[in-house]
C-alpha positions in Angstrom: -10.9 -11.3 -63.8 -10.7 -15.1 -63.0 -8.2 -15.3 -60.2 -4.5 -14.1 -59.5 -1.8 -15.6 -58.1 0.4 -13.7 -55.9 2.9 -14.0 -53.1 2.1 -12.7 -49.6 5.2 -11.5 -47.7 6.0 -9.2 -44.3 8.1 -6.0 -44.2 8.3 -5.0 -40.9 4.8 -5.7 -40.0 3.4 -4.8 -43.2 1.9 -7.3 -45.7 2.6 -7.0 -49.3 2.4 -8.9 -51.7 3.9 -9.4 -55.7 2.1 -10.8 -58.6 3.6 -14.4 -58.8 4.8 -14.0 -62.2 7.6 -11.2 -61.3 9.4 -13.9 -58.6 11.8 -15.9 -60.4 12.9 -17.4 -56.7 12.2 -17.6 -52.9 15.9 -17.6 -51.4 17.1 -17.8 -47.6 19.2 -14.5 -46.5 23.0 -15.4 -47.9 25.9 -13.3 -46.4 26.1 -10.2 -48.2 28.6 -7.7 -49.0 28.3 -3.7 -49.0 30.6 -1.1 -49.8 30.8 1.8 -46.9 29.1 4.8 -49.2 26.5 2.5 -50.5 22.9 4.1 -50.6 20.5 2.7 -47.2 17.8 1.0 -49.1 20.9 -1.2 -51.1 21.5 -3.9 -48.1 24.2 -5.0 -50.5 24.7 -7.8 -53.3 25.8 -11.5 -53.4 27.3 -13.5 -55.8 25.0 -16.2 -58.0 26.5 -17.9 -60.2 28.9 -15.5 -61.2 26.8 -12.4 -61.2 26.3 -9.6 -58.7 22.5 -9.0 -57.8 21.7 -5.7 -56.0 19.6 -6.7 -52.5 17.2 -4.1 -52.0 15.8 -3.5 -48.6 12.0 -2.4 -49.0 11.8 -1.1 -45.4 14.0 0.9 -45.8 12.6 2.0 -49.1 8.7 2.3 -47.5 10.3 4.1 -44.2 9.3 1.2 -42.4 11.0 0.7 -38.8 12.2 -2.4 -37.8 11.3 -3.7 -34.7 14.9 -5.8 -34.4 18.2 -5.0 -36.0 20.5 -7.6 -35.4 21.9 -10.8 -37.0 19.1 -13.2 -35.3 16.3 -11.8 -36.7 18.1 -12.1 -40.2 18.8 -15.8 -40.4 15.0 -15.8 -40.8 14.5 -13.3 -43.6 13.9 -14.0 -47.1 15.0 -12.8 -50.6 12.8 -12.6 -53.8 14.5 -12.7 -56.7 12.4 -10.2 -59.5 13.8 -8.9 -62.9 13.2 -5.9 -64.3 14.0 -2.9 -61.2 16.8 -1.6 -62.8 16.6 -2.6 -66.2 19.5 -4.6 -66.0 19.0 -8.5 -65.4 18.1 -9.7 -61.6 17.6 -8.2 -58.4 16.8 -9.2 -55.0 13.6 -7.7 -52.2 14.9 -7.8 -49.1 11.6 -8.8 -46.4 11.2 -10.8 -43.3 9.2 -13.7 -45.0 7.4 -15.1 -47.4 4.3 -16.1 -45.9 2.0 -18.2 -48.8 1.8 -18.2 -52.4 -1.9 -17.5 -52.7 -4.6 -17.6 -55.7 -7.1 -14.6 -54.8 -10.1 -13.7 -56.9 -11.3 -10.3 -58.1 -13.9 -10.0 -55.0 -10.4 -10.0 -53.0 -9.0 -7.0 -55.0 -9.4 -3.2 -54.7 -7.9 -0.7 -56.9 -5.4 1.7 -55.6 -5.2 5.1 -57.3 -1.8 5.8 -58.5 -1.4 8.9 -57.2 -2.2 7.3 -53.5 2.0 6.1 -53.4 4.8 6.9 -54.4 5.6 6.1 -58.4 2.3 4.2 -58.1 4.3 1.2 -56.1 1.0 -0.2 -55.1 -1.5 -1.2 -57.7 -4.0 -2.6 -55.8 -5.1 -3.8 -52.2 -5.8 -7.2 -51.6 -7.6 -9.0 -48.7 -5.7 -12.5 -47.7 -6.7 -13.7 -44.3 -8.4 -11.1 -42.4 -5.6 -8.9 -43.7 -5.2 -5.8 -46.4 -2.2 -6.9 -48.3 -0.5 -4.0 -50.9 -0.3 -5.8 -54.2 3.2 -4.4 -55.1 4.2 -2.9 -58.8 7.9 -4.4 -59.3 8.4 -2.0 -62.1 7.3 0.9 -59.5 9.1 0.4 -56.8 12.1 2.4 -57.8 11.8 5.8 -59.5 13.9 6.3 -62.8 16.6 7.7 -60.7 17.1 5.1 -58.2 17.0 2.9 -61.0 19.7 4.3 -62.7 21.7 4.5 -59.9 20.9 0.6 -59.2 21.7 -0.3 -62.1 25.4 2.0 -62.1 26.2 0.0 -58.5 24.9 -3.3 -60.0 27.6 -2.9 -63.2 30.8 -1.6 -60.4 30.0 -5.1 -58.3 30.0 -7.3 -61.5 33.9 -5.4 -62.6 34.4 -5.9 -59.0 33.2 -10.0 -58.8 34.6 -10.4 -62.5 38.2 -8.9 -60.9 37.9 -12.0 -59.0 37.3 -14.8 -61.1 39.6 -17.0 -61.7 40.3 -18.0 -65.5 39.4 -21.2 -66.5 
């Protein structure tokens, strides 16, 4: 293995990181909506371009605590935009920043086993700067149920957006 390029980012204290090909987009926290009975780890969804994406918050996915909860400390956060969580178009990863977009090479990268996480989220550990970084499986972060799930909220948003729009 040459090198790989991934994305280092922070979840409440935690580094992770994604393989640079699953980020479509690096976006600053928009103002999101959220119905009442909507599941923790959803934060909500936002409207782009006429489509609702699903924000998914990983700390509360990882059962990570966050050190601050209110609105200051989330004018700094960021979004990565990934496909293929549910299986239905784009969603969003909810984390505090995006620290670097990084090319590590394979004396940087140890395999995880898959049974060492949950749904084998984490495929492999990766030192960046004095730090071990979990190299993040976008297609293993949700199990098939939350997926479904996601994807069922992500379709009653859209009716809900498209309700909205108005006819050109």
């Amino acid at each position: 293995m040459a090198s790989l390029q991934i994305i280092v980012f922070g979840v409440c204290g935690t580094a992770c990181a994604l393989h640079r090909s699953a980020a479509r987009e690096f976006l600053p926290l928009p103002r999101l909506w959220r119905a009442p009975a909507m599941p923790r780890p959803v934060a909500g969804f936002f409207n782009l371009g006429g489509h609702a994406i699903p924000v998914l918050r990983l700390d509360a996915l990882f059962g990570l605590q966050r050190v601050e909860d209110g609105t200051e400390g989330d004018l700094y956060r960021h979004l990565i935009l990934v496909d293929r969580i549910s299986g239905s178009g784009t969603s969003a990863l909810l984390v505090d920043r995006v620290l670097d977009v990084v090319s590590v090479d394979a004396s940087q990268i140890s395999s995880v086993s898959e049974e060492g996480t949950l749904n084998g989220c984490v495929e492999a550990e990766v030192t960046w700067d004095g730090r071990l970084v979990h190299l993040l499986s976008v297609e293993r972060i949700l199990l098939a149920e939350e997926q479904q799930a996601l994807a069922e909220l992500g379709r009653q948003a859209q009716n809900r957006l498209s309700e909205w729009a108005v006819p050109a």
